[in-house]
N, C-alpha and C positions, 0 to 999 in steps of 0.2 A: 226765325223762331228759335228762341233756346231749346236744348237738349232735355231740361230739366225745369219743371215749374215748381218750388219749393215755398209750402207757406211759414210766415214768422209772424211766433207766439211774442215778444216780447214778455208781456205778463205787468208783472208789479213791480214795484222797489227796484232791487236789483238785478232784475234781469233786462230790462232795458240795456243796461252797462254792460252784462258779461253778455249780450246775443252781439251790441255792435262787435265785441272783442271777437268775437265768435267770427262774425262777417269780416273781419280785418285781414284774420287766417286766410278764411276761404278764400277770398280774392286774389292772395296770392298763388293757390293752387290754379290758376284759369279753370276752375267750372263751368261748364256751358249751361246759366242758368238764371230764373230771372225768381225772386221772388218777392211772395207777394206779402204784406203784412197783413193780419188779422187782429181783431179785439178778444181779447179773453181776461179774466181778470176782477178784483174786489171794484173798483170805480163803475163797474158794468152792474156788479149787484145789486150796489149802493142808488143806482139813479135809474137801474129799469127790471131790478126783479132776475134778473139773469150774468150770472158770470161769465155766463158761454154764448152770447147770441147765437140767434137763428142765422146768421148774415155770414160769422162766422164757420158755423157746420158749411153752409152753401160754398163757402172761398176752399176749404179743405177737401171737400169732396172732389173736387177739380184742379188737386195738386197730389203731386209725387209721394211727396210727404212732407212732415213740418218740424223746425227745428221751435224746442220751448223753452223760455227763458225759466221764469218762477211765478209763484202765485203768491196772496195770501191768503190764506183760509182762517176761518173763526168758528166756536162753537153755536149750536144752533140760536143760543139766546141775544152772544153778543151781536151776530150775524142781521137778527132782529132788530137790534136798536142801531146799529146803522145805516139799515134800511128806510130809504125818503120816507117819511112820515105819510106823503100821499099813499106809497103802497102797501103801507104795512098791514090793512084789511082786506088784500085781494086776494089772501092764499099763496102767497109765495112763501115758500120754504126754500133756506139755502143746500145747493147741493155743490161736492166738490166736481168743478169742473175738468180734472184731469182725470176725478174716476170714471166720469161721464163721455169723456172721450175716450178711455179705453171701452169701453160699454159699447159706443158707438158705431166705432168703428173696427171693431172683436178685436183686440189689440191682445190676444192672450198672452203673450211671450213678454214677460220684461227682464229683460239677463242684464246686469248688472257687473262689467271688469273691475276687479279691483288688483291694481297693479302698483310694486313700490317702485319707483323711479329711482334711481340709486344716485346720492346727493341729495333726496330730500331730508331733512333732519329730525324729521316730524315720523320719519319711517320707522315702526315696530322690531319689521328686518326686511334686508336688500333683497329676499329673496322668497318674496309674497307671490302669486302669479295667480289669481282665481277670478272666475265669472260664474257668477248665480244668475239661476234662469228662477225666476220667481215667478209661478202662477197669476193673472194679472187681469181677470175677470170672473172668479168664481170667491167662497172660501165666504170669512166673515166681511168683504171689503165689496161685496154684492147689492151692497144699498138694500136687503130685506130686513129691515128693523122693526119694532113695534114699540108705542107708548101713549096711552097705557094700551096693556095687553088688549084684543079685540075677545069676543067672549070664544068664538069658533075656536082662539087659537087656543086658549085657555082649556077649554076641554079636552084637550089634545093632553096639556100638562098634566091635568087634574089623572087623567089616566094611565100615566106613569107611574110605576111602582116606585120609583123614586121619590118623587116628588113630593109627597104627601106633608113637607115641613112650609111647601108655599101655600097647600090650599087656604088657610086662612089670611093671606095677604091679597089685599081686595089689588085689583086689575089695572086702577091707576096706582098704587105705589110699585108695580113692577114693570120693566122694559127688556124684549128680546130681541137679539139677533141673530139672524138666522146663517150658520156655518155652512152651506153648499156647494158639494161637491158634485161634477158628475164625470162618469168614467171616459167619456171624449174630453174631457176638462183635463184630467188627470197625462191619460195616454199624450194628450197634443204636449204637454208641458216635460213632459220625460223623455218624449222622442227628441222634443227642443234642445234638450241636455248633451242627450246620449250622440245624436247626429252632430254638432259642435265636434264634441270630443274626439268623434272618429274622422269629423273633417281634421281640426285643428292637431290632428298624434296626442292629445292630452291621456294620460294614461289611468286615471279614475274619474268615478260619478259616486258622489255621495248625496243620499237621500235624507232630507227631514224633517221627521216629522213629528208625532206622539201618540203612534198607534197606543201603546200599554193605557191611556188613559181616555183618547177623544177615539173611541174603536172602529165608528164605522164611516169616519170621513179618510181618519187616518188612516184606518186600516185598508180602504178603499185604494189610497194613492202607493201606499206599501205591495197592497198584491201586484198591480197594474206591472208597479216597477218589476217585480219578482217576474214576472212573463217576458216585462222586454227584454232583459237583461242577458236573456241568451240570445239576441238578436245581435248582440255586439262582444264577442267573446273574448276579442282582444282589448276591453275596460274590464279594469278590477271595478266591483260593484259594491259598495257600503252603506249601512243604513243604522244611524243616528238619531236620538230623540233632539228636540229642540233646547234644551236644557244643557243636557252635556255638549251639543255640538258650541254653546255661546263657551261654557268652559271651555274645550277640546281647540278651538280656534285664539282663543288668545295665549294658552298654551305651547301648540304647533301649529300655527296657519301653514308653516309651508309644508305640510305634509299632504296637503287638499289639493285639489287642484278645480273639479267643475263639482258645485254645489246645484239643488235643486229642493225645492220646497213649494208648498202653498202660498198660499197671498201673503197673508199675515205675519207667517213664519218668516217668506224670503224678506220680506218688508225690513224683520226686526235686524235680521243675520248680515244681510247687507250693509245695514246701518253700522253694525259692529267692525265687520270686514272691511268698514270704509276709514274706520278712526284707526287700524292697523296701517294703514298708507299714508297717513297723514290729515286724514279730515274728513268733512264733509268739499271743502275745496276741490278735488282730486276725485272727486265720485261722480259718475255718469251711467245713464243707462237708456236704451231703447226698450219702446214699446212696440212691441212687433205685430202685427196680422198677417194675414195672407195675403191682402192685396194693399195695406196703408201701414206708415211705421212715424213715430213720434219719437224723436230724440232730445233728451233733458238734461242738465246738470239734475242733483240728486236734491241739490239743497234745497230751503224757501229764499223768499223774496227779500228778507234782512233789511226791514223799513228803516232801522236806527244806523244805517249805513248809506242813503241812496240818498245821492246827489255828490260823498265823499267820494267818490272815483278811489275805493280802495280794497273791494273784493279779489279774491282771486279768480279768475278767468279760466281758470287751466279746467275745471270740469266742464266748462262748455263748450270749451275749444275740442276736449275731448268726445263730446257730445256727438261737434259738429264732423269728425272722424270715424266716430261708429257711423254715423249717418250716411259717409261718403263708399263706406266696405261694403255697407248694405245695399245700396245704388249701383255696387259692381266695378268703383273707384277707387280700386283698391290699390295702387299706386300712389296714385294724390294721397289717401287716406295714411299709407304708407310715410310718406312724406310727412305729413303730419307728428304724428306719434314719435319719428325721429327728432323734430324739430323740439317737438315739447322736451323730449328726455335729452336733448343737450343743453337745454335753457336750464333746465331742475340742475344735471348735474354739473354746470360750468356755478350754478350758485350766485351769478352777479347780478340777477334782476330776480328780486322776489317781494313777492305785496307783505302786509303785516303778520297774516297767519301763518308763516312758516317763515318768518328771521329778518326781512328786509321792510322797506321804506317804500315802495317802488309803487305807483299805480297798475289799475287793473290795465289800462291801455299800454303803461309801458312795458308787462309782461305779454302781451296781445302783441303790440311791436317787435318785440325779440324771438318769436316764437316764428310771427310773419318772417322775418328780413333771414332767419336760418331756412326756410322754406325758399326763398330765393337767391 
């Protein structure tokens, strides 16, 4: 019996392509481990009402953890008309099925490396080094929306001292979402940060958020931080609105080093942080809990590309490296991460989006054969 029972998302488009690249690596590191694939994914929506089967949750529950390729997601309308004609009257509504596995399986932690490889050309500058722990089941990304407004919640508004320029906009022309925070939300997401840092000798935590404007969600995650912070006195501790930190970071990124925010915030900041190293190609991140963890390239599924074997591979392969540090593989994983940064920096196999010709497998090949 393997050591390790590991499920695979495949997904959509391209993730098919960058997960086998992904499995190319690992193989090379001898993992002791067997894994299993599962369905998730638009072709699941499209013919049964669900992106996520039930068959699915059952195969994950009873694995380690699971490496994920990519999805596609659509909005709630288009979502509709692709959906089998047979069930377009049964009440399904589409939901994103990666937020829904964070949901499921509390996946609160999603920390996010964004590291420049030196040699890629695509690099901001050679000397980027950060990871964002981003809030990753609370905030506006909580799935509580309304449309049109219900009257209960309406009442709520109508009594607002603010509010007084919607009462006259009737209930279906307006739709809410609901921004929620709570203080174990907060605490578990800062501790996430703070505990990295003093594992990894990282020497700052910066916070952000927008207390001066959204007061009592932000202001909620600003105090929390202000208590822990004397819990680790050897981090400098800073705190940033999300506005100046998007300026501040393209600015000096290398003056940061562990970032932390809300859902939506790290969502955005990350995405920034990711085009400073070179792309969405090069961006990876785990979804952590307590007892399950889901690791992803960063990107989507890139339909207008899949079946051309010509993505870059390097964010899933990196994927599949946080996955193997978090498993306590942290040799192999080691292994890894070296193999990648002499492929980037020797420059002689690169896919399209950073300067070369080269397919997604023959970058997945050269990554393998330095690992061996």
């Amino acid at each position: 019996m393997a050591r390790y029972t590991i499920a695979l998302l495949p997904g959509d488009g391209i993730g098919k392509e960058v997960v086998e690249a992904a499995l190319m690596v690992l193989e090379k590191t001898k993992l002791d481990v067997e894994y299993i694939e599962a369905q998730i994914g638009w072709e699941f929506w499209k013919t049964e009402g669900n992106p996520l089967p039930d068959r699915t949750i059952r195969i994950l529950k009873n694995t380690a953890c699971a490496l994920f390729g990519a999805i596609t997601s659509k909005p709630k309308e288009e979502a509709m008309n692709e959906l089998a004609p047979k069930l377009r009257e049964k009440g399904f509504v589409y939901y994103s099925p990666i937020v829904r596995l964070r949901q499921e399986f509390n996946l609160h932690t999603n920390m996010r490396p964004c590291k420049a490889y030196k040699g890629n050309p695509l690099n901001f500058r050679d000397d980027i080094d950060l990871v964002i722990f981003r809030e990753n089941t609370e905030g506006l990304y909580c799935g509580v929306e309304y449309h049109p407004v219900p009257e209960d919640f309406r009442k709520v508004i109508n009594k607002h001292r603010k509010m007084n320029k919607f009462k006259i906009v009737p209930n279906v022309e307006m739709a809410v979402s609901l921004r929620i925070f709570t203080r174990k939300g907060c605490q578990r997401i800062l501790k996430s940060a703070f505990d990295f840092a003093r594992k990894h000798k990282r020497k700052s935590v910066t916070l952000i958020e927008k207390p001066n404007v959204i007061r009592e969600t932000s202001g909620m995650m600003v105090n929390e931080a202000r208590k822990m912070r004397n819990q680790y006195p050897e981090i400098d501790f800073y705190e940033t609105n999300v506005d100046a930190m998007a300026m501040w970071l393209v600015k000096n990124p290398q003056k940061y080093d562990i970032l932390v925010a809300s859902n939506m915030f790290g969502d955005i900041i990350s995405d920034l942080a990711a085009q400073l190293i070179g792309g969405l190609g090069f961006a990876y991140s785990g979804n952590i809990g307590n007892d399950y963890a889901l690791f992803e390239p960063t990107h989507g599924s890139a339909p207008k590309y899949v079946g051309m074997h010509k993505v870059n591979p390097i964010a899933m392969i990196l994927a599949a490296r946080l996955m193997l540090e978090w498993l306590g593989e942290e040799e192999k994983a080691a292994k890894i991460e070296k193999a990648v940064s002499e492929v980037i920096a020797e420059g002689k196999v690169r896919t399209y989006d950073f300067g070369g010709n080269n397919k997604t497998l023959d970058v997945a090949k050269a990554v393998a054969d330095r690992i061996e």
